[in-house]
N, C-alpha and C positions, 0 to 999 in steps of 0.2 A: 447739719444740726447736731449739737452733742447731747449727750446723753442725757443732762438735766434739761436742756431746752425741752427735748422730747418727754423727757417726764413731766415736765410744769405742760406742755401741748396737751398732752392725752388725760390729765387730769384736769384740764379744763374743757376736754369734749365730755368727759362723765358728765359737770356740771350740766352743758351744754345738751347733754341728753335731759336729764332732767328736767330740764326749763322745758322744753318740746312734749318730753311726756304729761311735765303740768298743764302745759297750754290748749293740749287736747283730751286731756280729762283731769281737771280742775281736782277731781276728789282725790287725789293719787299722793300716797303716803310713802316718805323715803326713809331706807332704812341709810347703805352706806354706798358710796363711789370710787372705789381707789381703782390706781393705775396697777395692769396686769403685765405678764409678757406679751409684747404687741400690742397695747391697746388697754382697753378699760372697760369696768362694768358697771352698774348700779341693778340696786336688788330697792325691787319696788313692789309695794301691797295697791293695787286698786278695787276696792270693793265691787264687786257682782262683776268684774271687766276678767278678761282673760285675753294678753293681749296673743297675736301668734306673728311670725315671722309674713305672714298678709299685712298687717300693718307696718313693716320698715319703711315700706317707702314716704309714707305720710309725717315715720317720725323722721326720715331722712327730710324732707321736703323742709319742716318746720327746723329743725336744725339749721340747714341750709339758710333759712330767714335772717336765724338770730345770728349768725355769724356776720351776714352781709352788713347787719346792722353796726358794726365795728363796735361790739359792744367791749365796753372793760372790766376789768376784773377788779373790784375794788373791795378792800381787808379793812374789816370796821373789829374792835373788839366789846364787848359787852359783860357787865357783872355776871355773874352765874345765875343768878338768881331772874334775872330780867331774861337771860336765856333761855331759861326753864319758860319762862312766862308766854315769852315771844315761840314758843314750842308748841304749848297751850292750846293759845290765842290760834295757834296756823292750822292746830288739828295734827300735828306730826307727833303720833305718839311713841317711834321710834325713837325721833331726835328727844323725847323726853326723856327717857329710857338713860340713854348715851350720857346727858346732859347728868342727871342725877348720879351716874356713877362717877361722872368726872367731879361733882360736887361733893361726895363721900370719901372718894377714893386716890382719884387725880388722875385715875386712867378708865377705858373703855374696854381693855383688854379682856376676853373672853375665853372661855375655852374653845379650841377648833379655830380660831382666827390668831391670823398673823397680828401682830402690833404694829407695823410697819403698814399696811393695808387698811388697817381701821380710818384712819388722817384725823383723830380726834384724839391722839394722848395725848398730856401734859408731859409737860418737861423734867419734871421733878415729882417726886413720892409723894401723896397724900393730899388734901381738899385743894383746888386751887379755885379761885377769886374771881377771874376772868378768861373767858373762851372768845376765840376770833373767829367771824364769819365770813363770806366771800359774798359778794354783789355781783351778777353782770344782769343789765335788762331788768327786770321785774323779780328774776327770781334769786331769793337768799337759802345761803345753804353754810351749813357749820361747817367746818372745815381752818386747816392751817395752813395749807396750802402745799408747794407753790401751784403760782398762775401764770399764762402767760399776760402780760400787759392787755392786748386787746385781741380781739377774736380774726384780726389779718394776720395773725402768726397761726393760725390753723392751716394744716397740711388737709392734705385728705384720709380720708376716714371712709369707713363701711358698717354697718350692723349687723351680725354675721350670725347669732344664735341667740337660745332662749331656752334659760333652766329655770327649774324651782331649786328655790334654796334654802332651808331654813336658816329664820331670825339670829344672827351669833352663832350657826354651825348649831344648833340645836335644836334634836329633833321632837322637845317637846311643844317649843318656840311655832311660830305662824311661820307656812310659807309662804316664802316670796317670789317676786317675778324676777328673774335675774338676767338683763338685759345684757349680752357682749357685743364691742365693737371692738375694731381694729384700726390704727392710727400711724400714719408714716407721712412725714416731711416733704416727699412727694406722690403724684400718682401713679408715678413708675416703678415705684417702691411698692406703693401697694399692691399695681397689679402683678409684678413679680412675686409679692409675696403670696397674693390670691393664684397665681400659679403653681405657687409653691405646694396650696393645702390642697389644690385639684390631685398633685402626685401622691402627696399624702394618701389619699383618701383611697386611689389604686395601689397602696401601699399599704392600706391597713394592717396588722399584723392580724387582727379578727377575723377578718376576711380573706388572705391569702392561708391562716391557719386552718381553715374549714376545707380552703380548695385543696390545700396541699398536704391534707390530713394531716397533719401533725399533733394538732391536739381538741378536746371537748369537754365541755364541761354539761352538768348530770343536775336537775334540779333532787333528782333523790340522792345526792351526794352531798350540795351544797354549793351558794355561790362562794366565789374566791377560791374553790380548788380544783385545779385544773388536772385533768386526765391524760395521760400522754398515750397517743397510739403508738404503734409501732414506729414509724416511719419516723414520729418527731422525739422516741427517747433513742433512735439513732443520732439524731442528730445534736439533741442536749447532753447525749456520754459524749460525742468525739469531742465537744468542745469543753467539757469537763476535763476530757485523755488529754487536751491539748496544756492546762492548764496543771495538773496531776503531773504531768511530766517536766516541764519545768520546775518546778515546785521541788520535785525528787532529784534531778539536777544541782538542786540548790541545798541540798540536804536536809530538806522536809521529812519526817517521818510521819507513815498514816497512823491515825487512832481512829477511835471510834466510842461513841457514848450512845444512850437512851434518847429515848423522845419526848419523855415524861423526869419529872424530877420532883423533889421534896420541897416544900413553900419557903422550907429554912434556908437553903440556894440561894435565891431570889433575894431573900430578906437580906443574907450576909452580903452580898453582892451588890445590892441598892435598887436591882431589878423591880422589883417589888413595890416600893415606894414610887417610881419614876414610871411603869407601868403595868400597873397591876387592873387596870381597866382594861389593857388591849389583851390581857391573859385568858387561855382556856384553861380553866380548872376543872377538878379531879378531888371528886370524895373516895377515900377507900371507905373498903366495907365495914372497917374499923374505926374512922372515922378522922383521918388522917388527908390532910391536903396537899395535893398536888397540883402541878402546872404543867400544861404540856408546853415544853421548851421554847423561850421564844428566841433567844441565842445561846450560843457555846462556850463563849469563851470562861461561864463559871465554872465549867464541867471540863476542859481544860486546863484550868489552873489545880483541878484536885486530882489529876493526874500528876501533873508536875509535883505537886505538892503530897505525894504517896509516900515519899523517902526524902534523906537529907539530900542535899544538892550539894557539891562542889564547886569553885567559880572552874575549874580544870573543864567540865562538862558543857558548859555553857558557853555557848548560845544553845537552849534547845528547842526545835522548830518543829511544829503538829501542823499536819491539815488535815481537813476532813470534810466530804462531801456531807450533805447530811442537811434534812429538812425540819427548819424551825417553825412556828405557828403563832400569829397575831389577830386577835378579834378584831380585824378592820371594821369600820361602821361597810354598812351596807349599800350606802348611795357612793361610797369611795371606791368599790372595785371598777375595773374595768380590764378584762381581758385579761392578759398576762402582766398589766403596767403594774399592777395591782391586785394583789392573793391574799389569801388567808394561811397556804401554805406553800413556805420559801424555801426553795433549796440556795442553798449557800454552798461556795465551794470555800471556804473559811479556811483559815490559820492563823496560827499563834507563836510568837517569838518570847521566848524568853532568855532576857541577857540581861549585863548590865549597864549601864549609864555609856562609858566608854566604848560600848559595842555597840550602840543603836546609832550612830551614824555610818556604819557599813554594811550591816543589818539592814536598814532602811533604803539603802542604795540598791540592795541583792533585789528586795522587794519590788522596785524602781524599775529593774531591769528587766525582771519576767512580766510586769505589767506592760513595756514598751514593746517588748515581743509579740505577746500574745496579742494587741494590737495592733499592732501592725501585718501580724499573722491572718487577723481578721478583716482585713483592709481597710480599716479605720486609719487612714496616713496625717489626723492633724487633732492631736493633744492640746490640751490648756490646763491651767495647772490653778485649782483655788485653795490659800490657807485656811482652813476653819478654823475660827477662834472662840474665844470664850468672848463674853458679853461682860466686865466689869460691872457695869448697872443691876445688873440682874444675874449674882452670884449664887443667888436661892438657888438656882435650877443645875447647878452644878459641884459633883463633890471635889472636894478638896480648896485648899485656900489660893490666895489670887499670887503669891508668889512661886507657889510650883507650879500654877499655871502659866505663868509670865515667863520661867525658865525652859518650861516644855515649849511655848508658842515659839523661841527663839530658838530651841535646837530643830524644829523643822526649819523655820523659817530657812537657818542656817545652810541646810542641805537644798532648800530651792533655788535660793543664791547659787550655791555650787553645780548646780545641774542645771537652770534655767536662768540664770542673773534678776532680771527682773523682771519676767515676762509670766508672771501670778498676779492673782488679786486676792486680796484678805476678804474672806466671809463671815464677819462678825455677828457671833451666835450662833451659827452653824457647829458646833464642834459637838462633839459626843459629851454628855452628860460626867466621863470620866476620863475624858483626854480632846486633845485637840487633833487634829487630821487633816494627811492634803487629801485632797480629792482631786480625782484627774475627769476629766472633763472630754469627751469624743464628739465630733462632728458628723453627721450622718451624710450620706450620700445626697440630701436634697436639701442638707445646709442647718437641719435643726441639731442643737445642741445637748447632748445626755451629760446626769455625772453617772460614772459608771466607777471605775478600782477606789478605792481608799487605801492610804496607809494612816493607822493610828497609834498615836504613844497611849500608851494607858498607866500611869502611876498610881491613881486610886484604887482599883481592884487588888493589886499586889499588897498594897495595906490592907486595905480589909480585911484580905484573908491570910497577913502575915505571914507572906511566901518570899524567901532569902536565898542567899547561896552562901557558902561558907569559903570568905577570902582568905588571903594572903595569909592573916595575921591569925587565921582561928575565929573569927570573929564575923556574925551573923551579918549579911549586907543584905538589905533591901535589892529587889530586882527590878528593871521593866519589861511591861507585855507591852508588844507590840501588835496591834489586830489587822490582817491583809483579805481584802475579797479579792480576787481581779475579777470577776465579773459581775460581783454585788451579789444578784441574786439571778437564777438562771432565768426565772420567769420575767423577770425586769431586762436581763438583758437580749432574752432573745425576741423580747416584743420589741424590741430596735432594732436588734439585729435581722430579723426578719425583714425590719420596714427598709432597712438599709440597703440587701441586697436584693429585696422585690422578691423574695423567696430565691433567686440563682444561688445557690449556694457553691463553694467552691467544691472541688471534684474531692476533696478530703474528708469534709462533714456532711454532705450532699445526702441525707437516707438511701437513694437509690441511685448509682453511680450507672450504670448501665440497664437500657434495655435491650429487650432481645423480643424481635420480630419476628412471627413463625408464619411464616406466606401459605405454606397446606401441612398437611399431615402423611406425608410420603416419609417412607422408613430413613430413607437417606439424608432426606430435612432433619427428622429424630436425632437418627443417630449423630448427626454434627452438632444439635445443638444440644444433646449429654454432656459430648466430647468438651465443647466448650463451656457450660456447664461447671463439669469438674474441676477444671483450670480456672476458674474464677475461684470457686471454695475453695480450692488451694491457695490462691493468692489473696484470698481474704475480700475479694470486689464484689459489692454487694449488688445483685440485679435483679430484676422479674423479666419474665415470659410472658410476653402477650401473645397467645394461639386464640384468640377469642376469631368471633365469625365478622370483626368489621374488616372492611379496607383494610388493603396497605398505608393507603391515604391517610382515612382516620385512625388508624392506630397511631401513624407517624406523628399528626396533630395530635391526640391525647400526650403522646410522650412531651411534646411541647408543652405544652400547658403545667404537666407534674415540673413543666425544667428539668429536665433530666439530662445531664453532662453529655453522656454516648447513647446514641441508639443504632442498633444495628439491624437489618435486614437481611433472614438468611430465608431462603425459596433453592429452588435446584439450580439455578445460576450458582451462587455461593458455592454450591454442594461440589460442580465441576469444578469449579477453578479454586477450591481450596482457600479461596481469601473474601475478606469482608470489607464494605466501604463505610466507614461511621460519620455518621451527621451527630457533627460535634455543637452542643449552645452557642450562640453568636458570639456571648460574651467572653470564651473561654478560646475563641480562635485567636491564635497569632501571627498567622501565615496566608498568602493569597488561597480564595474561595476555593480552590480546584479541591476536587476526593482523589483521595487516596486510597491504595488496594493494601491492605495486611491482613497477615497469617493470623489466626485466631488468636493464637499462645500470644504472640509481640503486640497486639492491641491488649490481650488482658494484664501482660508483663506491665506496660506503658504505664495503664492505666491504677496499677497497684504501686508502680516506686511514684506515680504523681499524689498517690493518696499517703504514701509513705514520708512523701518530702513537706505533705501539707502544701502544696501548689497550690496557687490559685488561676494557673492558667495551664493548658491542654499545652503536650509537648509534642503531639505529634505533628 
């Protein structure tokens, strides 16, 4: 089935939900139904009812009904007005809602909702005349579609959860019940896919973050900002060091800015107009406004922009760790997917015109690295573009847009031929961008790097280099994450490698097992000890009073790369036998005997190489 098949299917099991939920409680008010990734939802109000995840199977059952009945999908259209009426008449005082904006305005479009999701724009700007409806069975619902034909083109499906939503994404709006299902072509499909969310779910990044201490979050601190213990900002620097060093390979230079800035930033910038809702502000005691940072690259450019610039100088390249801050609404966090405050491992290119397709490739390169570094082995590549239609929401005019969309494009051809897809509307608000796209270990899809042209901000703030001729040239910013955001990408990257982490980012790369407390156990594990702090190998001591057993079982559960076991056997024969992670062995099961120093040597050039598998 391709893609639109499966889109017209699962939009017409929304309907299909619908009809089931009218049919078992008649009073039930619909807001909207669009198709989701995987499947589809509708957000429904039933007075005095609360439906819960007890009742699926009953609206499974009555689904199941309507479908057998080979019902179809039939597309009526209707004046506006007679819409409204027939709105009315049904008690749906959503679809009245919907129906008046499209009669005022020509769209439905809200804040907090996709346009694409709603299935009630119009086609064109301002009041329109006639809306289309969908028919199948008994029940009519507004909508443009598409359908499939009849309800034998239905695959299988599941009903899988249940949120409250507010009406339009807002949260002074009424909530609603917001019913998810899941939708696949076959049943095989599905249940591999319901296999899929079982791994998921031992996969959480929430739940492996708590066991594997890495991080917490502080209701006296606040949701969306997450706390790093020890163990988990060992393992957010090495993967920063990972990305830091390329970067400086590449002839990045560090800077460094505030966290806070002046309103006027923003304002010159566009920041401010485009989100000055999601900003935390800042009264001085003078009465002076500020924001705390929600990105860098304005405070970037006024670096660059300190002194005159020569084109001799340029390309000039910044990066900078360094955490930004967004007022996410509060029913949008979740975990690390979703913060209040982002570390960014950012950078900023500044060249000109004729440098940014090299520029752009350098970028390309430490992206594909550090990638594959992290053993993400399968890239996809999307153009983000500008939306023609809907030029309000971006600055600058539609032909520097059009020239910028085609020197990426140009560079995707060159590196990928044509194995991208255009993401129309996706582009940043002052440039267009690819985005790269990673595959997780258990098949789901993240965007994770961006590279972005930016030509509007270098206007803005009227930042040049002085060419050939003497003579003031306009520049471009280029903007690079490779990891987005650390929070964002290590709640994948967690789920990806189930917490195993490689023996390089790993917090704790060794443990060490103390069987008693005889001087001569001591003294060897000092000795050894010290030769790890030298070699930089990060470990703990467990002398506690459990087992060998259970100590050895705890060290499992942390995942920990080596553990070793040193009692008075060790102490005589001078050597130790390490139980290396499953994952990280490459050679038949048998142990092996080494000398303390060539296990901690080993284990520092495998942390040195960034390995991701055990060499011993």
């Amino acid at each position: 089935m391709n893609e639109e098949k499966l889109y017209a299917m699962r939009h017409s099991l929304a309907h299909i939900l619908a009809a089931a939920v009218q049919k078992l409680w008649p009073e039930a008010r619909f807001g909207i139904g669009p198709v989701v990734e995987n499947g589809f939802y509708y957000d429904i109000d039933i007075p005095s009812v609360t439906i819960s995840t007890d009742d699926f199977k009953r609206i499974e059952k009555e689904m199941h009904k309507l479908i057998a009945q080979k019902q179809t999908f039939e597309r009526t259209e209707r004046p506006i007005d007679e819409a409204i009426k027939w709105a009315q008449d049904s008690k749906q005082p959503f679809k009245v809602e919907l129906l008046n904006d499209l009669k005022r305005s020509g769209t439905t479009v809200a804040k907090g909702l996709d346009r694409n999701e709603l299935g009630t724009i119009a086609d064109g700007d301002g009041a329109v005349e006639n809306v289309s409806f969908y028919q199948n069975g008994d029940f009519i619902d507004l909508c443009r579609g598409p359908h499939v034909e009849n309800t034998t083109e239905i695959g299988a499906f599941k009903l899988m959860r249940i949120a409250g939503a507010y009406w339009r994404g807002n949260e002074k709006n009424p909530q609603m019940q917001r019913l998810y299902g899941i939708a696949f072509e076959t049943k095989e499909e599905l249940d591999q896919h319901l296999m899929m969310l079982e791994e998921a779910k031992k996969r959480d990044h929430r739940k492996l973050g708590q066991e594997l201490d890495l991080f917490v979050f502080s209701d006296l601190v606040g949701a969306g900002l997450p706390l790093w213990t020890p163990r988990g900002t060992v393992l957010k620097n090495e993967l920063d060091r990972f990305v830091q060093d390329l970067r400086e390979q590449a002839g990045f230079e560090q800077v460094s800015i505030p966290h806070i800035t002046k309103k006027d930033l923003y304002e010159k910038s566009g920041h401010w107009s485009k989100f000055k809702d999601e900003l935390f502000r800042i009264i001085t005691r003078d009465g002076h406004e500020f924001a705390m940072k929600p990105m860098n690259c304005p405070h970037h450019i006024q670096i660059y922009a300190s002194k005159p610039r020569s084109y001799r100088e340029l390309p000039i390249r910044y990066r900078d760790t360094t955490t930004v801050y967004r007022d996410e609404q509060s029913g949008e966090l979740g975990g690390l997917s979703r913060v209040r405050a982002i570390t960014q491992d950012d950078a900023h290119i500044f060249c000109r015109t004729l440098q940014v397709e090299e520029e752009a490739n350098n970028l390309w390169d430490i992206i594909e690295t550090f990638y594959k570094g992290t053993g993400f082995t399968e890239l996809t590549y999307r153009l983000s573009t500008h939306d023609e239609t809907d030029m309000e929401s971006y600055s600058g005019d539609v032909e520097q847009w059009r020239s910028t969309v085609a020197q990426l494009e140009n560079i995707l051809k060159k590196r990928v031929s044509d194995n991208y897809f255009i993401g129309m509307g996706e582009a940043a608000f002052y440039g267009p961008k690819i985005d790269f796209m990673a595959r997780d270990a258990i098949g789901r899809e993240h965007q994770v790097a961006t590279i972005q042209i930016d030509f509007n901000q270098p206007e803005g703030f009227d930042v040049s280099c002085t060419n050939e001729q003497g003579d003031a040239e306009r520049i471009i910013m280029l903007h690079c994450a490779v990891m987005g955001s650390h929070e964002r990408f290590l709640s994948v990257y967690i789920e990806h490698t189930a917490g195993r982490f490689p023996i390089w980012c790993a917090p704790e790369q060794l443990r060490i097992i103390q069987v008693n407390d005889s001087t001569p156990v001591q003294e060897f594990i000092k000795k050894l000890c010290q030769n790890a702090r030298e070699k930089k190998v990060r470990f703990t001591i467990d002398s506690g009073n459990d087992s060998v057993g259970k100590k050895i079982r705890n060290a499992e559960l942390m995942k920990v790369p080596y553990t070793i076991v040193v009692g008075d056997k060790e102490v005589e024969s001078g050597h130790v036998s390490p139980r290396i992670r499953t994952d990280l062995v490459v050679h038949a099961d048998e142990q092996h005997q080494y000398e303390p120093e060539q296990l901690i040597t080993s284990i520092s050039n495998e942390a040195k190489g960034r390995a991701s598998r055990s060499s011993l």
